[in-house]
VEXGU-827437 format. One record per residue: x, y, z of N, C-alpha, C in turn; residue in one letter. Coordinates in steps of 0.1 Angstrom, whole numbers, plus 5000, padded with zeros to 4 digits. Layout:
N
XYZXYZXYZA
...
% end
This chain:
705
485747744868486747844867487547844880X
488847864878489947874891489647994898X
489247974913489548114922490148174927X
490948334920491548384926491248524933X
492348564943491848634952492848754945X
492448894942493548994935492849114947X
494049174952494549244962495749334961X
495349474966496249524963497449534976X
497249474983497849425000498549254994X
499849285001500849225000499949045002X
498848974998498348905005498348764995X
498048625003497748524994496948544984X
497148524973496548514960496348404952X
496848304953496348174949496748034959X
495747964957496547824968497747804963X
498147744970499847654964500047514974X
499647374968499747264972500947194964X
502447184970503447144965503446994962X
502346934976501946764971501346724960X
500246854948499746764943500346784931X
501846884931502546864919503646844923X
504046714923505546664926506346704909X
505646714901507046754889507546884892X
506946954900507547114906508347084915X
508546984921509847004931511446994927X
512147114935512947174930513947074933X
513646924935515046854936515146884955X
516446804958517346834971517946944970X
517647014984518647124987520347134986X
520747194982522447174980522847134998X
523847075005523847055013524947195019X
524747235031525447405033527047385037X
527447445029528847445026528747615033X
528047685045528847855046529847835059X
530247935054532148015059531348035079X
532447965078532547945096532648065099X
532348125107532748285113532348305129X
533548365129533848425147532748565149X
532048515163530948575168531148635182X
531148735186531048775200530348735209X
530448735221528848655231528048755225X
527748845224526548885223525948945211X
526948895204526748875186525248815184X
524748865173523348765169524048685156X
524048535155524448435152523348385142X
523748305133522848255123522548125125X
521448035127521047905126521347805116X
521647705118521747545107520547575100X
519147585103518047605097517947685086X
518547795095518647955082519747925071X
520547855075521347865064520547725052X
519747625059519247555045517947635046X
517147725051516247815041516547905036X
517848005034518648035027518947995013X
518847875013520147785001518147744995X
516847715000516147674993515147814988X
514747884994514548014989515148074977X
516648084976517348084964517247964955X
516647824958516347764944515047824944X
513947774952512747824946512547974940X
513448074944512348234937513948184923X
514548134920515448124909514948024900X
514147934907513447824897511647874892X
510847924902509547924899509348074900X
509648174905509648294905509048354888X
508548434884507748504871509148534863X
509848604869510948694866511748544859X
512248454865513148404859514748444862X
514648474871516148534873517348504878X
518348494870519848414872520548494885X
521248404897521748474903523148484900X
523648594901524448664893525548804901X
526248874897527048974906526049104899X
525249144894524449224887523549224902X
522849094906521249064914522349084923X
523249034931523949054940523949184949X
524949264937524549404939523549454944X
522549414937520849524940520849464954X
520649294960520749244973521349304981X
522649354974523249424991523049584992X
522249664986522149784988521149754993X
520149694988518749664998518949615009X
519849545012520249565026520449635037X
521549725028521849835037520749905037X
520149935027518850035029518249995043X
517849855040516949785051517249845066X
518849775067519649835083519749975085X
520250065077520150175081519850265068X
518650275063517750345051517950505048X
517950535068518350725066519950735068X
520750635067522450665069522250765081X
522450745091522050795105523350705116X
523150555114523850495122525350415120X
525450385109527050305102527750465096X
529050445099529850505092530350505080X
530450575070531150595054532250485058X
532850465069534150345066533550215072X
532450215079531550065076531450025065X
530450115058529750075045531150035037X
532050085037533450105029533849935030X
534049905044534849795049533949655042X
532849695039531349595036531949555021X
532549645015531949635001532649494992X
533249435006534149294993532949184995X
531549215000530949105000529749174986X
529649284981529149324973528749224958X
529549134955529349054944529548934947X
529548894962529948784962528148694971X
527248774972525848734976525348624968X
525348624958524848514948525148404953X
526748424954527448264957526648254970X
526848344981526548254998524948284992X
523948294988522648214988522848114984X
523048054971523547924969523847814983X
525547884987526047774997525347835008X
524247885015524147905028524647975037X
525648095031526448115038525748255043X
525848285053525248415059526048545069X
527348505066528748545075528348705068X
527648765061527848875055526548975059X
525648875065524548945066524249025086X
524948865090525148885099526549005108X
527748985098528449055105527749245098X
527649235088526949365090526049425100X
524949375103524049365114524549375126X
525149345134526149355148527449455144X
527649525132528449645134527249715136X
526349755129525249835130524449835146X
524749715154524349705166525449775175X
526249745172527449835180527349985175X
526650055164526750155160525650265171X
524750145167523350185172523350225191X
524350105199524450135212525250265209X
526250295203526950405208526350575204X
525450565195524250655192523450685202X
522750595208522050565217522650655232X
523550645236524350675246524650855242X
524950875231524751035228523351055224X
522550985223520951075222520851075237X
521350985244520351005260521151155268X
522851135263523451295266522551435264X
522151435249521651515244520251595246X
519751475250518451495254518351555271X
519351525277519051575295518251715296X
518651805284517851955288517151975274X
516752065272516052105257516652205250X
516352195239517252265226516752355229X
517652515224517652635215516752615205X
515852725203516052745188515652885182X
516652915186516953095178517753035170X
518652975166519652995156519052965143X
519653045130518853065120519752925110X
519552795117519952705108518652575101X
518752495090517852425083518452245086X
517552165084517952025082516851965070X
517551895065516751835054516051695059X
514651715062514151535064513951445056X
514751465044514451325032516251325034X
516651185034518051155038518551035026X
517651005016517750915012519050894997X
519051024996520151044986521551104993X
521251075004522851165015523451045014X
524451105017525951045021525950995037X
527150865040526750845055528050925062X
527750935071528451045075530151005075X
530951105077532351035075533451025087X
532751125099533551095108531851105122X
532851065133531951095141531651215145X
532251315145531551455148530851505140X
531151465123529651475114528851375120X
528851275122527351215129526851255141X
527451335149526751365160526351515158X
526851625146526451695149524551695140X
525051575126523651465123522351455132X
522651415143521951385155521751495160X
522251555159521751675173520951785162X
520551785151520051835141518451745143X
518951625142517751475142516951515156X
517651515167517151575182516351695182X
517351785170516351875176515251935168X
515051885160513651905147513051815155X
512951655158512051645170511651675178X
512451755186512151845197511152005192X
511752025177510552145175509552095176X
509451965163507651965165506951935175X
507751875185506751875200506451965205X
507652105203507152205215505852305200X
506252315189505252335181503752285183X
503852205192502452135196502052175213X
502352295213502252365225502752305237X
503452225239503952125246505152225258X
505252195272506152255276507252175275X
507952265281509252195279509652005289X
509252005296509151915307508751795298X
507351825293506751725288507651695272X
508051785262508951775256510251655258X
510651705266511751605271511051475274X
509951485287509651315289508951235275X
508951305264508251265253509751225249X
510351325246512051215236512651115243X
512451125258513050995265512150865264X
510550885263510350765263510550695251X
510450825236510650785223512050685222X
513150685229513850675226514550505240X
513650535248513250435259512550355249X
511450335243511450255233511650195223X
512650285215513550255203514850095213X
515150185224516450065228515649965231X
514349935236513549795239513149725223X
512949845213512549765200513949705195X
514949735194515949695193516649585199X
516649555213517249485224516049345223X
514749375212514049245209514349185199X
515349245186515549215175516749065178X
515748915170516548785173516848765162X
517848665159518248645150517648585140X
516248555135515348525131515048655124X
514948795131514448915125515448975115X
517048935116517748975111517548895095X
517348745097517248635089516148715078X
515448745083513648825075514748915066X
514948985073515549145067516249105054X
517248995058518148955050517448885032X
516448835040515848705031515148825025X
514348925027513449015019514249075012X
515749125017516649235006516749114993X
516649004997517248954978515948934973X
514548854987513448854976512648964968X
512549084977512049184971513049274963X
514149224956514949274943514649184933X
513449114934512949014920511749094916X
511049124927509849254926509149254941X
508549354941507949414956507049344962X
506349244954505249164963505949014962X
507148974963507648854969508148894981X
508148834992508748815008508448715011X
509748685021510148625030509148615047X
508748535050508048575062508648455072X
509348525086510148425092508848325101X
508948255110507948155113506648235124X
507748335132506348405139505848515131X
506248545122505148645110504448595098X
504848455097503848375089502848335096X
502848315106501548335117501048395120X
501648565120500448685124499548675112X
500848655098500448695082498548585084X
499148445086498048355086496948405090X
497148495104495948435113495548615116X
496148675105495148825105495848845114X
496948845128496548915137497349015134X
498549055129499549195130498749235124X
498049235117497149285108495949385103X
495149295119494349355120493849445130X
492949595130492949615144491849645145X
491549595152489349545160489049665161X
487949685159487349855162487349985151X
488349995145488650095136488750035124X
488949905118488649905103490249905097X
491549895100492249865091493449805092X
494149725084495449705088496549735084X
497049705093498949765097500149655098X
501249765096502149685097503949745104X
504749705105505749845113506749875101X
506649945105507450045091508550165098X
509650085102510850155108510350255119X
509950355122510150415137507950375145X
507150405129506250415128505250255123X
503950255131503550185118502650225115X
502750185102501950205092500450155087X
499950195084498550175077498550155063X
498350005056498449945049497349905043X
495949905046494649905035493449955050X
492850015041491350095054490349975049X
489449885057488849785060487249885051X
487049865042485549905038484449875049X
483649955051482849925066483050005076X
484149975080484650045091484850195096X
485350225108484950355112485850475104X
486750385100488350455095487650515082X
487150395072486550425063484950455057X
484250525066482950545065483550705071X
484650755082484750855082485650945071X
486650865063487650885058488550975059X
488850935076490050975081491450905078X
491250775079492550735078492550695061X
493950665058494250655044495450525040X
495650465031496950405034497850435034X
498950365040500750465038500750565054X
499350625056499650715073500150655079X
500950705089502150615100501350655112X
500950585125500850615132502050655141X
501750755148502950805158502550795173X
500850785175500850795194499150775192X
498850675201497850625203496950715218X
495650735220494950785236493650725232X
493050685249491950665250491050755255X
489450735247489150835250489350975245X
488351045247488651215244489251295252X
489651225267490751295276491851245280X
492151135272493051065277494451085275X
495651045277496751105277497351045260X
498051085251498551055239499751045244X
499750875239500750785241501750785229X
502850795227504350805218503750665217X
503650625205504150465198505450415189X
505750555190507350545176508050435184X
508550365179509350225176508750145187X
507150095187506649995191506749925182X
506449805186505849695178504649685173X
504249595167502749635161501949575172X
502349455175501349405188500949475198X
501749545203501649605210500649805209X
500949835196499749905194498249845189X
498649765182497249665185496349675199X
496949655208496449625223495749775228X
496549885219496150015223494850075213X
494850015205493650065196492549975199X
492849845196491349835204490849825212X
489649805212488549825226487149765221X
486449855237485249815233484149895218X
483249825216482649915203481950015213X
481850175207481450275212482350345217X
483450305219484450385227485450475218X
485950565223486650655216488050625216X
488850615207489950605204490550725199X
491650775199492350935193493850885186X
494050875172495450865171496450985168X
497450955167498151095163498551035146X
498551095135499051055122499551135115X
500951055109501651125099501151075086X
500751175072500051115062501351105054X
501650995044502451015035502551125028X
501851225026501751335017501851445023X
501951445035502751615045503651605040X
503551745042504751835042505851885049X
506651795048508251835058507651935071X
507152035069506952115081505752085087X
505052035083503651955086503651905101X
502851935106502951865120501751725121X
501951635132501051545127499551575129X
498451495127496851565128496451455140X
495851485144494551375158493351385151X
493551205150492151195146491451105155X
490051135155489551105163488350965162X
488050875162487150775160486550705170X
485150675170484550565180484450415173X
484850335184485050195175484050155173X
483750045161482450015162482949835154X
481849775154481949625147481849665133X
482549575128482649645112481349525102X
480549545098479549455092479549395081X
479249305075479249295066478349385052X
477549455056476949525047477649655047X
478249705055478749835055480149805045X
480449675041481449645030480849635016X
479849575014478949585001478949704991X
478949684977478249774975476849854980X
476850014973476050084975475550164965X
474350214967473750314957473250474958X
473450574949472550674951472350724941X
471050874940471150924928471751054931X
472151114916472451264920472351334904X
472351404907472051524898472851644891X
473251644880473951734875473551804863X
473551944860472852004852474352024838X
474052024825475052044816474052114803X
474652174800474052264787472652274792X
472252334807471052394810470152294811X
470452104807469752024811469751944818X
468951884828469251784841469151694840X
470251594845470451474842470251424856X
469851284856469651204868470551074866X
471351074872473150974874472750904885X
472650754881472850634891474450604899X
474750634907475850604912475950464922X
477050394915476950264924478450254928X
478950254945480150264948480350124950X
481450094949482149944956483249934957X
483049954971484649954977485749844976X
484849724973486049594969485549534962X
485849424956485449324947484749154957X
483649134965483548994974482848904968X
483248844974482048714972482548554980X
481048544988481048424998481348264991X
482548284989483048144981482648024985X
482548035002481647905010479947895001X
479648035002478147994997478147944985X
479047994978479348034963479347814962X
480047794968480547654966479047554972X
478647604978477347524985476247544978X
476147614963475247644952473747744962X
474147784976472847894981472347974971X
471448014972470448084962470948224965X
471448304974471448424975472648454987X
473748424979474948424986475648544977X
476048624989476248784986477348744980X
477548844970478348904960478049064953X
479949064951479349224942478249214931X
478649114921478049104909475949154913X
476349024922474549024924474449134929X
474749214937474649394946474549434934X
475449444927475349604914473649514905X
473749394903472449354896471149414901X
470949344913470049474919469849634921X
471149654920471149794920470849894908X
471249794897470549844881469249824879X
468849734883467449674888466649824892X
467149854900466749954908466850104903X
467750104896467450214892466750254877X
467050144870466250134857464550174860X
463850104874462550154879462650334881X
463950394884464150524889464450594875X
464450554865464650594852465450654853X
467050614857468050724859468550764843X
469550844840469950844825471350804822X
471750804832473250704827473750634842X
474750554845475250524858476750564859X
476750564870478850584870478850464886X
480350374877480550294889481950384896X
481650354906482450424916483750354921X
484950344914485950234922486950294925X
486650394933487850484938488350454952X
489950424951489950334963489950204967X
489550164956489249994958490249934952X
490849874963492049774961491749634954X
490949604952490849484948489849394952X
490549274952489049114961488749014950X
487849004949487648864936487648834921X
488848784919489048804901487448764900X
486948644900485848604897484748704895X
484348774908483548934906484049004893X
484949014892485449124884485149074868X
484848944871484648904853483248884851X
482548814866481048814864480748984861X
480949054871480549164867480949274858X
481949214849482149264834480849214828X
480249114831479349014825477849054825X
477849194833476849294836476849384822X
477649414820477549534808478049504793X
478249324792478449334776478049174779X
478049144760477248994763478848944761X
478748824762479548664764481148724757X
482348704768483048784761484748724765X
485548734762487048714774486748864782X
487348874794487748954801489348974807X
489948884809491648944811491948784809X
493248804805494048744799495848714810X
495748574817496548544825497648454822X
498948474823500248464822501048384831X
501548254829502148184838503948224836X
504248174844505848214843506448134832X
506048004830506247904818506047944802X
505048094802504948114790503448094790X
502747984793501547994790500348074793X
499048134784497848184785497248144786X
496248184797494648154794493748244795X
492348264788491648334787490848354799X
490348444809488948394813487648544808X
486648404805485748504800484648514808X
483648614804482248564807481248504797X
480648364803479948284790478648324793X
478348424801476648464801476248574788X
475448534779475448664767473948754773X
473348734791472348814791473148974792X
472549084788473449194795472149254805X
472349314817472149354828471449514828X
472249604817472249724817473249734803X
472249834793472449834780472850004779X
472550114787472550224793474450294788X
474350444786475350514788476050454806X
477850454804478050454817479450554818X
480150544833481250574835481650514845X
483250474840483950414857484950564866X
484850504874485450654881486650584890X
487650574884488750554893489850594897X
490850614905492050684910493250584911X
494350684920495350554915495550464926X
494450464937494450334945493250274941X
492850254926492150134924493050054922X
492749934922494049834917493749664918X
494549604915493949444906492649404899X
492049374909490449384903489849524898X
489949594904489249694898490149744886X
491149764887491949734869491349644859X
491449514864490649444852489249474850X
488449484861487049544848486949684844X
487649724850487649884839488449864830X
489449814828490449774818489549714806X
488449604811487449554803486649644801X
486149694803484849804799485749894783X
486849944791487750034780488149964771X
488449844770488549804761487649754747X
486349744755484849714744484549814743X
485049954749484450084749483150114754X
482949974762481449994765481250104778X
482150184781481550294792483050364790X
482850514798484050614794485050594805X
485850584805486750554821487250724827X
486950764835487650904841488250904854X
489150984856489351004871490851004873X
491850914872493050914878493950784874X
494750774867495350624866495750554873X
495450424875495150334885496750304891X
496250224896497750144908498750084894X
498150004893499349924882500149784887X
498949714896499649624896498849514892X
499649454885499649334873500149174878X
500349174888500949044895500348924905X
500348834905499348714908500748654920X
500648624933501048554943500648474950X
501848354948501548224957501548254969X
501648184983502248114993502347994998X
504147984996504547824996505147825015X
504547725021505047685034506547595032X
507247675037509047675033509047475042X
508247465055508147345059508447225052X
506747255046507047105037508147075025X
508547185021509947195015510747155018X
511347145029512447115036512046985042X
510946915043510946845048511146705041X
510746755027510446685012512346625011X
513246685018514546715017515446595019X
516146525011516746395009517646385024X
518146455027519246455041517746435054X
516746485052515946555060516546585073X
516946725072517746825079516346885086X
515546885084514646935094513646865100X
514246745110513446635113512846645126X
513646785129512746845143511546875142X
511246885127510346995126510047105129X
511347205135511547325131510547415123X
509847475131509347605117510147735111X
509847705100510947775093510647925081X
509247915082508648035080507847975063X
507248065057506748125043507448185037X
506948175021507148275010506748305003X
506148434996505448474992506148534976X
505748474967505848424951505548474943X
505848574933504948664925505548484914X
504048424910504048314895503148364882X
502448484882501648514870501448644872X
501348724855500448834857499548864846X
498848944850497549004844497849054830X
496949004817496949124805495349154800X
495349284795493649314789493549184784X
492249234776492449144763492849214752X
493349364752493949394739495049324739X
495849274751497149224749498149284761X
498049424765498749484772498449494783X
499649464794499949444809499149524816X
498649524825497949634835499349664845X
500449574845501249624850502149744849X
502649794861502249964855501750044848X
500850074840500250124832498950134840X
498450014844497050004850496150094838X
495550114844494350204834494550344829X
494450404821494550584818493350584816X
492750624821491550734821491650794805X
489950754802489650824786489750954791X
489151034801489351224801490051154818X
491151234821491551284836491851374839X
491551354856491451434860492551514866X
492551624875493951674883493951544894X
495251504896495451404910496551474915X
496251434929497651474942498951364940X
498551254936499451114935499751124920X
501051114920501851074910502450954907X
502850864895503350774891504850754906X
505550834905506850824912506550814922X
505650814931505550834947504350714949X
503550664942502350584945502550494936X
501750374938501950254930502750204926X
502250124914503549994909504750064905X
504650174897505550234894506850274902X
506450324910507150394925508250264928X
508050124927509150054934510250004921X
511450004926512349974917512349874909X
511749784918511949624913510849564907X
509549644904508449594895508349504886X
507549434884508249374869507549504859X
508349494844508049554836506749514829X
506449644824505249634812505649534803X
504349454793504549444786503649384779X
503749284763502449284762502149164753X
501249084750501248954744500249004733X
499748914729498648894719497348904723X
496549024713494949074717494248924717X
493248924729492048794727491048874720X
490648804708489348774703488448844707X
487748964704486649064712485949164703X
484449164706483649264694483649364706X
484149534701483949664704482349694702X
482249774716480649844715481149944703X
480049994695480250104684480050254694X
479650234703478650334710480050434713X
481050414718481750534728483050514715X
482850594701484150604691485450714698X
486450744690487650804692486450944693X
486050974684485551114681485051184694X
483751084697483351114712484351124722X
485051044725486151044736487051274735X
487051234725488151354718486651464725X
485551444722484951554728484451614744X
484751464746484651444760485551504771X
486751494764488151524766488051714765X
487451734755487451894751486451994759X
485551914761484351954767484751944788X
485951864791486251904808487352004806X
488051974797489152094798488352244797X
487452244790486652374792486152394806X
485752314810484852324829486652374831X
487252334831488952304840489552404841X
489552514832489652664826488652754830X
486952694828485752804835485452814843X
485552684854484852674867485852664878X
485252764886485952834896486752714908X
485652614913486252514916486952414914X
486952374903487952324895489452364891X
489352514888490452574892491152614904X
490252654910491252604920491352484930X
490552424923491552234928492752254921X
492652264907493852284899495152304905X
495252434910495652534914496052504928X
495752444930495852374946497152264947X
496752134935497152054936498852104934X
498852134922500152264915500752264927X
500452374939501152414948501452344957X
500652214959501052144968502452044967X
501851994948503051904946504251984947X
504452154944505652184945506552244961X
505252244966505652244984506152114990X
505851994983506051874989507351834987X
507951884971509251844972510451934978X
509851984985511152084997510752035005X
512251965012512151885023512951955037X
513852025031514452155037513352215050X
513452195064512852245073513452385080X
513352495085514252565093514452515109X
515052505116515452485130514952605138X
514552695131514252845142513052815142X
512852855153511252825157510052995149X
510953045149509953175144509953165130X
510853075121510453015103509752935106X
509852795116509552725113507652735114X
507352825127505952835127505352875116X
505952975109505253025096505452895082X
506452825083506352715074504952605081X
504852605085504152515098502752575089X
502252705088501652735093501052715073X
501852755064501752775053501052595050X
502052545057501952335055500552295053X
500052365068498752355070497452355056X
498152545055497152585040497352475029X
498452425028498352345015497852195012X
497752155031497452015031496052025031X
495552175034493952135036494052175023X
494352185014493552264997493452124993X
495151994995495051924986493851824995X
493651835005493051745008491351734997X
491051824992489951804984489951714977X
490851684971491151534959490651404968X
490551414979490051284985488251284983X
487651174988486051144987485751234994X
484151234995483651355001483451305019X
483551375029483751405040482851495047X
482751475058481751555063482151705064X
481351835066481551925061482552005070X
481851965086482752015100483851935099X
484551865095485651755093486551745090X
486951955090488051975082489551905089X
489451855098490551775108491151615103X
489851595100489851425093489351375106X
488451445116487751385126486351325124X
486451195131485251155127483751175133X
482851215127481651225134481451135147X
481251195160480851105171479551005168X
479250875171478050835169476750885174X
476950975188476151025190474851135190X
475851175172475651315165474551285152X
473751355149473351335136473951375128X
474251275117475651335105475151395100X
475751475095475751585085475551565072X
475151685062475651625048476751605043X
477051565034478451545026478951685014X
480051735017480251855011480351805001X
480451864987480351824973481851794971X
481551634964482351524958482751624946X
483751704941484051724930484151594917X
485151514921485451434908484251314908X
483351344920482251234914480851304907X
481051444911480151564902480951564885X
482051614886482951594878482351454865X
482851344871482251194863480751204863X
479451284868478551274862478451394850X
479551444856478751564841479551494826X
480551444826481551404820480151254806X
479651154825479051084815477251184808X
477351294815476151344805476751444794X
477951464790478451484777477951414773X
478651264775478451134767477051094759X
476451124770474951074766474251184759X
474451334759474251434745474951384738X
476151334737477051254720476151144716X
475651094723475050944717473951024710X
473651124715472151184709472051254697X
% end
């Protein structure tokens, strides 16, 4: 069987050796026919190089890309608003008669990918640079003393549906609204005024250094990801020194705490929590949090990181193991008035066992009788493909962990199990079909899609089964690839009840082709320097059950679900414009367990909505979530300091209620601080939706009765 790697992080997913299929090559590059254009000295300029990986980029995602997609004045379009998004996303820095003056290149993108031409991307980019210095020069005015704030006025922080401003005294009075909501929530952080100010100066001391590093290579990215990621959200462009962080883990990863990152306009962001690690064993950090200020130590001074680089916070988070680290974080899910939280962690080496599955038991009483629930968590899907390939006898994997683990509790006579895949992004298709291969005999398991049209099945050919037992999967909507397909599998043979949260929804399989040997392959050979010229990253297949239908967006529904904080529109596949769509081929071949019918499900279903209505904690999770999602969509802040504390203050209450929907946490922890190592941990306050999924699977197992 072929090995792939399914992740819900933007990451390689299948090899791609262009040598050992020469009938895939896309022919010679057109040779570059783009429009000569006049540059200032200190204009950023486009390369001979960029413009033929330009012209081949556009054959390959127009030739081998899933989508199939004609370039066109339709694709054009979507390319140059994702553009502008890209340059200026909050309309903050170009003027309504920029964007205006832009618009004759609006249909005409198609053609310059074709011929190479880049006169469009670039002269955009250097207005926005001229925009940006003259911005710059009224924030440093602005900033010499500190704001007012008695006056009873509001600014809205979601900017994404505004208009760009039309003259420059609407942008500056823009700004000085932007100034000064930054300036509340510093002094909201009891901050004096002094320190206030040397905080917006260095914020802003950094922003003109992040800027004044931007080469024409970073423009080239920007440019190259607005047309790749309008095919769908997991193809990019990676220019040559971020195909080398991408390669070699390093933007990536950060030593000591467990997760990686990436920069995400002022902030960066946190992009998957490392299973093992300190991030995720405390479950403080989450994906999507933006870091905003890094300190060492428990007394050390908190450092502004807004518009660093990522390298460079890299250098600030790690350390030695045992040492304390403090970040400052904005979670995707605050609340406009929300101030950011400090969290706190000691670093530690992240193990290989602290990534593994795990086990425990627990206990939940239902119609006055006690049930004993095997719980088996796994945070990813692994397996040591070196060992895997060297035929070792006991080369770790999930499959073999949960084997033992049934093993183990079948001696503990538990009465049903619930797998735990909450959170878990993904890891080894192969896991995911061996260990389908745990709970039904010899079977297909998902069903893969080439861009050409063709299917293949993959199954499991073992007919032992492992565990013949009542079960449940417990998932949310940051399960995703792998853990989609085997719960997708289970629900589909009915062999266990699925609860919890609808999954991620992503359904898509990615190459990475080295743009190099491409060009080098190249009849003229125009790159005989051997110039590096970066990666690309290729959505060529995606995922179906075996009933036939896509895991793309749809991912899993849950037989009973639960209340969630995350919505279709704001999380997962759904959330991005450019997804590919649902859809659905032909059911593979498959015998249904008889065990879990419609009837059951329907009672299972009737039987939480009753807890959901009688039990006090439940309702008010309920009741919690309700208020939060409708606090979230007011984005509307006040500028008075005596609203805004009481909004501030209200933020608070609602981020701690929703925060319950997350895993369970230590009980003193209401911060998202992590236990010092030097403390004996505590217990774990009660896991609702994993109490929740065991009472749910001991319905189940009174229906079987």
């Amino acid at each position: 069987m072929k090995k792939y790697l399914v992740t819900l992080l933007p990451v390689l997913l299948l090899s791609f050796q262009p040598d050992s299929s020469p009938s895939r090559t896309p022919g010679g590059v057109p040779s570059s026919t783009a429009t000569s254009a006049t540059y200032a000295a200190d204009d950023l300029k486009p390369t001979i190089s960029q413009e033929r990986v330009e012209q081949l980029v556009a054959k390959l995602l127009t030739t081998y890309h899933y989508r199939k997609v004609r370039l066109n004045d339709s694709l054009s379009s979507v390319v140059w608003d994702n553009y502008l998004k890209d340059i200026d996303g909050n309309k903050t820095y170009l003027l309504a008669s920029d964007v205006a003056a832009f618009e004759k290149y609006r249909y005409q993108i198609d053609d310059a990918l074709v011929n190479g031409d880049l006169t469009a991307a670039y002269d955009l980019y250097n207005v926005f640079r001229k925009r940006y210095k003259e911005r710059s020069e009224f924030i440093k005015e602005q900033i010499k003393k500190p704001f007012t704030f008695t006056e009873d006025e509001t600014f809205n922080t979601d900017r994404q549906k505004a208009a760009w401003p039309k003259t420059v005294e609407e942008q500056n009075d823009l700004w000085r609204k932007i100034l000064k909501n930054q300036e509340l929530e510093l002094k909201l952080g009891n901050r004096k005024d002094s320190v206030v100010l040397a905080t917006m100066n260095q914020r802003y001391t950094n922003l003109d250094k992040a800027y004044g590093r931007v080469k024409s290579a970073d423009v080239f990215q920007i440019y190259m990801n607005s047309f790749a990621e309008a095919l769908d959200p997991h193809t990019n462009y990676f220019s040559p020194t971020n195909a080398d962080r991408f390669n070699q883990e390093m933007s990536q990863s950060l030593e000591g705490i467990g997760a990686m990152l990436q920069e995400d306009g002022e902030y960066i962001k946190i992009t998957k929590v490392l299973p093992g690690g300190p991030a995720f064993k405390s479950n403080a950090l989450k994906e999507n949090d933006k870091i905003a200020g890094v300190a060492q130590g428990d007394n050390g001074a908190m450092v502004n990181t807004m518009n660093w680089q990522v390298d460079e916070v890299v250098k600030l988070i790690k350390g030695p193991k045992g040492t304390v680290v403090r970040l400052q974080v904005v979670s995707p899910d605050a609340l406009a008035s929300a101030p950011p939280k400090e969290i706190r962690m000691v670093r530690e080496k992240i193990k290989l066992e602290d990534q593994r599955a795990k086990k425990e038991v627990i206990e939940v009483t239902d119609n006055g009788k006690r049930f004993k629930i095997g719980v088996i968590n796994i945070p990813m899907f692994y397996r040591d493909f070196e060992g895997a390939r060297k035929h070792e006898k006991e080369f770790s994997s999930t499959t073999s962990d949960v084997k033992k683990f049934i093993d183990s509790l079948k001696i503990e006579k538990v009465d049903g199990i619930v797998i735990d895949l909450r959170d878990n992004g993904g890891g080894s298709l192969t896991e995911a079909i061996d260990l389908t291969g745990l709970f039904i005999p010899k079977g297909p398991v998902v069903q893969v899609k080439e861009s050409t049209g063709e299917t293949e099945v993959y199954a499991d050919s073992d007919p032992t089964v492992a565990y013949e037992g009542p079960m449940a999967i417990l998932v949310n909507r940051f399960s995703a690839s792998a853990s989609e397909i085997f719960a997708a599998a289970i629900q589909d043979y009915k062999r266990g009840v699925i609860v919890g949260g609808q999954t991620f929804g992503k359904g898509t399989v990615q190459t990475l082709i080295d743009l190099n040997k491409w060009l080098s392959r190249d009849a003229d050979k125009s790159n005989k320097d051997n110039e590096k010229v970066g990666e690309l990253k290729m959505t060529i297949q995606k995922f179906y059950r075996i009933n036939g239908s896509s895991t793309q967006h749809k991912g899993v529904t849950p037989d009973v679900e639960f209340p969630s904080a995350f919505s279709a529109e704001e999380y997962g596949e759904s959330s991005q414009p450019s997804a590919l769509p649902w859809d659905q081929i032909n059911s593979a071949r498959y015998d249904q367990s008889r065990d879990l019918n419609d009837k059951i499900v329907t009672r299972l279903r009737d039987r939480f909505d009753q807890r959901l209505k009688s039990d006090p904690e439940l309702k008010q999770l309920a009741q919690d979530l309700v208020d939060f999602k409708k606090a979230k969509s007011n984005t509307v802040v006040s500028l008075q300091e005596s609203k805004r504390r009481k909004e501030r203050e209200e933020a608070e209450r609602k981020r701690a209620a929703a925060n319950k929907v997350s895993q369970a946490s230590d009980p003193d922890d209401e911060t998202g601080e992590a236990t010092p190592a030097t403390t004996t941990k505590p217990k774990k306050k009660k896991d609702l939706y994993l109490n929740e999924a065991g009472l749910v699977l001991a319905d189940y197992i009174l229906a079987l009765k």
